[in-house]
C-alpha positions as CSV (number, residue, x, y, z in Angstrom):
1,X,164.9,63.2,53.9
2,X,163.2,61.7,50.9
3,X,164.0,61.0,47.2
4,X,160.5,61.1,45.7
5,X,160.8,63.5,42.5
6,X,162.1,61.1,40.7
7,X,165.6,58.6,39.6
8,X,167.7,61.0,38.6
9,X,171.3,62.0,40.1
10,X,170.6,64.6,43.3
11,X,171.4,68.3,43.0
12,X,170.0,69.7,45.9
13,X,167.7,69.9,49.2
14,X,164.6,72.0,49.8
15,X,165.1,72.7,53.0
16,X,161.2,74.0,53.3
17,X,161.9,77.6,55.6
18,X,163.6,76.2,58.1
19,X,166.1,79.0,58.5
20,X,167.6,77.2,62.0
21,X,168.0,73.5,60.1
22,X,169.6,75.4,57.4
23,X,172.4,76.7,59.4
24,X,173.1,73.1,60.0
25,X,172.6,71.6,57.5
26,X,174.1,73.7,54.8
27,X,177.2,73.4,56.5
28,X,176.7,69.7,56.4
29,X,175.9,69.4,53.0
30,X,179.0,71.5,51.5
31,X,181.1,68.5,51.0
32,X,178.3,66.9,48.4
33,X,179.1,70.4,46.0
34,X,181.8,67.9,44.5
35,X,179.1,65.6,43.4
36,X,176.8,68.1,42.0
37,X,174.6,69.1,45.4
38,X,174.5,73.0,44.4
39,X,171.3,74.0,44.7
40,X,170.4,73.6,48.2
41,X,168.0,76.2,49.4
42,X,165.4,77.5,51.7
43,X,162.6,77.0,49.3
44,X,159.7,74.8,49.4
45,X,159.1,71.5,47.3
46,X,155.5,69.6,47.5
47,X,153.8,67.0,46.6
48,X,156.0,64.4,48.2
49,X,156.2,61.8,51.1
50,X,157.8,64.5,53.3
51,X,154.8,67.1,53.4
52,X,152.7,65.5,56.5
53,X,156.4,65.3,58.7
54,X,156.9,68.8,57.6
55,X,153.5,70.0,58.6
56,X,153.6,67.8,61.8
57,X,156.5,70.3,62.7
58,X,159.1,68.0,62.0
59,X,161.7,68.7,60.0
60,X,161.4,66.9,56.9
61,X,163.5,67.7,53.2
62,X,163.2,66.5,49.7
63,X,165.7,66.1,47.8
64,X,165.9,67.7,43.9
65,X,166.9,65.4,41.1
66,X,168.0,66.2,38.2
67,X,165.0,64.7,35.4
68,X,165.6,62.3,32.6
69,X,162.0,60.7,31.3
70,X,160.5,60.5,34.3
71,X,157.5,62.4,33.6
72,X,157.0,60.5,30.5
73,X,157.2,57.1,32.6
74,X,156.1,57.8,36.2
75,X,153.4,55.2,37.0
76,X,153.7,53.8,33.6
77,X,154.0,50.2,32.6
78,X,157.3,51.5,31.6
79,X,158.2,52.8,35.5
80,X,161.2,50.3,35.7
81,X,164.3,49.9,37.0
82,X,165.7,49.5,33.4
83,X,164.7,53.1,32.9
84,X,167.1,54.3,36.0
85,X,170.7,56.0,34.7
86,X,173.1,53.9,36.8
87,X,175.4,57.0,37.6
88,X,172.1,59.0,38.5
89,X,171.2,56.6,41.1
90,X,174.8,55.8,42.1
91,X,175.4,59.8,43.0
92,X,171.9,59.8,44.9
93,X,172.7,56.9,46.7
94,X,175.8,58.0,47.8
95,X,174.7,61.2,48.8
96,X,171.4,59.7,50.6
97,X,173.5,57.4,52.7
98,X,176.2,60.7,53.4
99,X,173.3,62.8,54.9
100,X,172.0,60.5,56.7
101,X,175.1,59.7,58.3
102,X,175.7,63.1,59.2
103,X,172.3,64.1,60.2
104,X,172.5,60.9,62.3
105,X,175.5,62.1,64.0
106,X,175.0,65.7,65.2
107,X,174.9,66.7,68.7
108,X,171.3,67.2,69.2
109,X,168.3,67.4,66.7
110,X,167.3,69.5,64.1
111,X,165.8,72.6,64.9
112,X,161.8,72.3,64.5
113,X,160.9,75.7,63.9
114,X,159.9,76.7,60.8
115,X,160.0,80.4,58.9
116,X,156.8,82.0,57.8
117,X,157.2,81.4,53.8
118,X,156.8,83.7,51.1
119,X,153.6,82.3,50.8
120,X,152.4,82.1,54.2
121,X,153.7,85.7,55.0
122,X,151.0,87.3,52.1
């Protein structure tokens, strides 16, 4: 799991295909809904630090955030913590440390197989 699109509070997973993880994890995530996780789906999400797991056939998720002015600072002068909502970061925090509990503690691992995507399948 990564938080790389940004500072903002988390409302979601891309859960890149992987209809088997998603089973799983779905039902794992349901208890974050009260702190604004709803859009956790199946889709795809790129150009973060999870992309060479993911294609390694690992099972490897990025989490959405909800933007403030992060395209406006990201890799700026101005890219500072100062610029980070404290409840935004709070929330993702929590919710970091709650999946990674969870994940942490299921029976076996995550299902490694991944779905052809909408993409791929053309």
């Amino acid at each position: 799991f990564v938080m790389d699109t940004g500072a903002g509070a988390i409302n979601g997973f891309a859960l890149q295909h992987r209809h088997e993880a998603a089973k799983a994890l779905m039902q794992l995530l349901e208890p974050l809904r009260t702190l604004g996780v709803t859009e956790t789906d199946l889709r795809d999400e790129g150009g973060t630090d999870h992309l060479p797991f993911d294609r390694a056939g690992v099972p490897a998720f990025c989490a959405e955030q909800i933007q403030h002015d992060y395209a406006a600072i990201h890799h700026s002068q101005a890219d500072t913590l100062a610029h980070v909502p404290p409840s935004g970061l709070e929330q993702a925090a929590r919710v970091m440390a709650y999946t990674a509990l969870r994940v942490a503690d299921l029976p076996g691992l995550l299902p490694r197989e991944r779905s052809a995507s909408p993409m791929e399948s053309h």
